[in-house]
N, C-alpha and C positions, 0 to 999 in steps of 0.2 A: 900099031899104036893102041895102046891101050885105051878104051871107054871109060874106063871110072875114072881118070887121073885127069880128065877132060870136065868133069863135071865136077862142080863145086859138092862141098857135102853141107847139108843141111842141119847135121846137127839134131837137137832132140825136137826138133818144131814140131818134124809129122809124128810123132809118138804123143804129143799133146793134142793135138789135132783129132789122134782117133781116140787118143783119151773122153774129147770131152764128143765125139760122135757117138762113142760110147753109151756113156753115161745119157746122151741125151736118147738112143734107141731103149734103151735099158729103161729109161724114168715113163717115155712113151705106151711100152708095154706094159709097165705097172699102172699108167693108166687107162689102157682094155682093156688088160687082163682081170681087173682088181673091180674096176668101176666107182672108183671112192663118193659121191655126191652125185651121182650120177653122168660124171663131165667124160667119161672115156664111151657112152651112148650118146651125149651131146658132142660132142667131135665129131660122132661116125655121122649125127646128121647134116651136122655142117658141112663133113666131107661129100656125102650126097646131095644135100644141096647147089652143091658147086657142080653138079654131075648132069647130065640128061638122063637118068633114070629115076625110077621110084624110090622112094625112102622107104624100104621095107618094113613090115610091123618090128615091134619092138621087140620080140622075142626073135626071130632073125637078125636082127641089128645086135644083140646082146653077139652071137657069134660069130658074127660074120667078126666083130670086133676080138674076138677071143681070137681068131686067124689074122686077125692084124697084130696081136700080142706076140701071138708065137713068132712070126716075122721078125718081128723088133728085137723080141731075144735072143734070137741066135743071129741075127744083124748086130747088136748090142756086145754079143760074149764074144763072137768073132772080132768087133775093134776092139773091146780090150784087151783079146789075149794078144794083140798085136802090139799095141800100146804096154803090156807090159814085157813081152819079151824083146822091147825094143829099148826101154830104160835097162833093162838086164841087159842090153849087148847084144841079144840072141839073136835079136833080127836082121835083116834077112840070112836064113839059112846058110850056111858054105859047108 
């Protein structure tokens, strides 16, 4: 018996889904990477705040946040290229 014929199909949901997980890594690392009003260095303290360790000085916190960007963006490009080769039909592979 076949597997896929057993499972319902879902349709474009999860393509929206990583649409908008997308967009939200993507919008995340434009704010590390960018630092607009200074809110993507007030994140990372917040995020250390929540932490048991030190809030490192500020010129370390600038990068450690620059390595949160890069994360988010290629987290970010990765769900949309899923998200869009999946409204194209593409996805998953065969």
């Amino acid at each position: 018996m076949n597997l896929a014929t057993q499972t319902a199909d879902p349709g474009p949901i999860p393509f929206f889904m990583a649409a908008a997980g997308g967009a939200y890594f993507l919008g995340m690392a434009y704010l590390l990477w960018f630092n607009p009003r200074g809110y993507g260095a007030r994140l990372m303290r917040l995020w250390y705040s929540a932490s048991p360790y030190r809030v490192p000085d500020g010129y370390g916190l600038i990068w450690r946040a620059r390595l949160f960007a890069v994360m988010g963006f290629v987290g970010g490009v990765a769900a949309a290229t899923i998200s869009v080769l999946g409204f194209l039909g593409k996805f998953p592979p065969s």
